[in-house]
N, C-alpha and C positions, 0 to 999 in steps of 0.2 A: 494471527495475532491474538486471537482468544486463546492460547493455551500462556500465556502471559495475562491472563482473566483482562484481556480489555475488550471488553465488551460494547463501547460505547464509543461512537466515531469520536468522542472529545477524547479520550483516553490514549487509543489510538494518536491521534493527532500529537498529542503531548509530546508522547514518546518519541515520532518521529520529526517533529519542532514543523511543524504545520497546522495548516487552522481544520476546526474540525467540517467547514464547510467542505473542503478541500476533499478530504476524506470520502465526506459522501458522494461530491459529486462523480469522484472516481469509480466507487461503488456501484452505483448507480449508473454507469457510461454516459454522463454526461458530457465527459471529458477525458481524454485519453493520458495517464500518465506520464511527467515529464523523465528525461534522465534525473534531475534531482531530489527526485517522489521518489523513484525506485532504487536509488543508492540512499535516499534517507531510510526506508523502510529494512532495505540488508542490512545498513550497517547497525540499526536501532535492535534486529533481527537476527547476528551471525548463524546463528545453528540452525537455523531454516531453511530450506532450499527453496531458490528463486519460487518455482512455478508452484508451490504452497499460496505464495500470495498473487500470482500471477498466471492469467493465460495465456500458454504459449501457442501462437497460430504463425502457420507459413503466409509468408507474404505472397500477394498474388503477384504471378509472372503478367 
């Protein structure tokens, strides 16, 4: 999201209509992303590919 100069979990947030707590605590792993965070973040986001903003890790078996 910084290449969109948001630099600042409020800014961020804006864009994606979330608060900017929200933001951080995602950031931060306080809190694992919902489906709604991460369809907010693509669609605020098209030309971005998922794993830009996201780590993709295999589920443990």
């Amino acid at each position: 999201m910084t290449s969109k100069k948001l630099t600042t979990s409020r800014a961020r947030a804006a864009l994606i209509g979330v608060s900017p707590t929200t933001v951080l605590r995602v950031q931060h792993g306080s809190i694992q992303p919902g489906e709604e965070f991460i369809a907010r973040v693509l669609y605020a986001c098209p030309d971005v590919k998922f794993e830009v903003f996201f780590e993709v890790t295999r589920a443990a078996a």
